[in-house]
N, C-alpha and C positions, 0 to 999 in steps of 0.2 A: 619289300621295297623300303629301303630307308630313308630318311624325313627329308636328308641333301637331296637324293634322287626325287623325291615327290615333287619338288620345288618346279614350277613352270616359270621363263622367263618373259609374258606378252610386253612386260614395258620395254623389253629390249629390243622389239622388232620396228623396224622402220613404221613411219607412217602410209597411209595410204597413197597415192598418188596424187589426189585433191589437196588433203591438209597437207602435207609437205610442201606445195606449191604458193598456199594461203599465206603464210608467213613473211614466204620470198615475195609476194605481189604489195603485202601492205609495209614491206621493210622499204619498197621501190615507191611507194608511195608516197610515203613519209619522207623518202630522199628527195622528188620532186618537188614536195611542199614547202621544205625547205629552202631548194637552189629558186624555186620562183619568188618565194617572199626575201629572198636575198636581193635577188632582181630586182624586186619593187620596191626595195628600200634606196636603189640607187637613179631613180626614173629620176626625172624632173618637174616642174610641175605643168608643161606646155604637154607631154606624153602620158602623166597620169590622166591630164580632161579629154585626151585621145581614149584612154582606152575604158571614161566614165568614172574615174576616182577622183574623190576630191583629197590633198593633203591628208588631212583629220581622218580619212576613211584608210586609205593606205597605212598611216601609223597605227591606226586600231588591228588591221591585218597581219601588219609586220609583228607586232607584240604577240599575238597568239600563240599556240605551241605547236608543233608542227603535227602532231597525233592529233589535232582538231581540226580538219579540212573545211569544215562546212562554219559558214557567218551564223550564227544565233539571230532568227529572225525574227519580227513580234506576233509574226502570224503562225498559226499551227496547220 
């Protein structure tokens, strides 16, 4: 057997059916976080105290990056 032939190629195989899907779910994720803090950059401020935001909280939101879904909160 020569050293070419001995070669196996595993990183050339597809993923699993689970992690190949992982990617695709948190890519859609990420796009949704996006188009909603786009949204809520454009409310006004009579719809923000509709839906419990104040101004000041909305822009702390908006600022975020979109690969961080979740508020930092003081509680653990």
């Amino acid at each position: 057997m020569s050293s070419r032939s001995s070669l196996s190629l595993p990183a050339l195989r597809p993923f699993p059916a689970p992690q190949a899907g992982l990617w695709l779910r948190q890519l859609l994720q990420l796009r949704r976080v996006w188009k909603t803090r786009r949204a809520l950059a454009e409310l006004d401020p009579r719809l923000l105290r509709d839906i419990g935001l104040t101004a000041e909280e909305a822009r702390r939101e908006i600022s975020r990056a979109p690969w961080d879904p979740w508020p930092k909160t003081g509680r653990r």
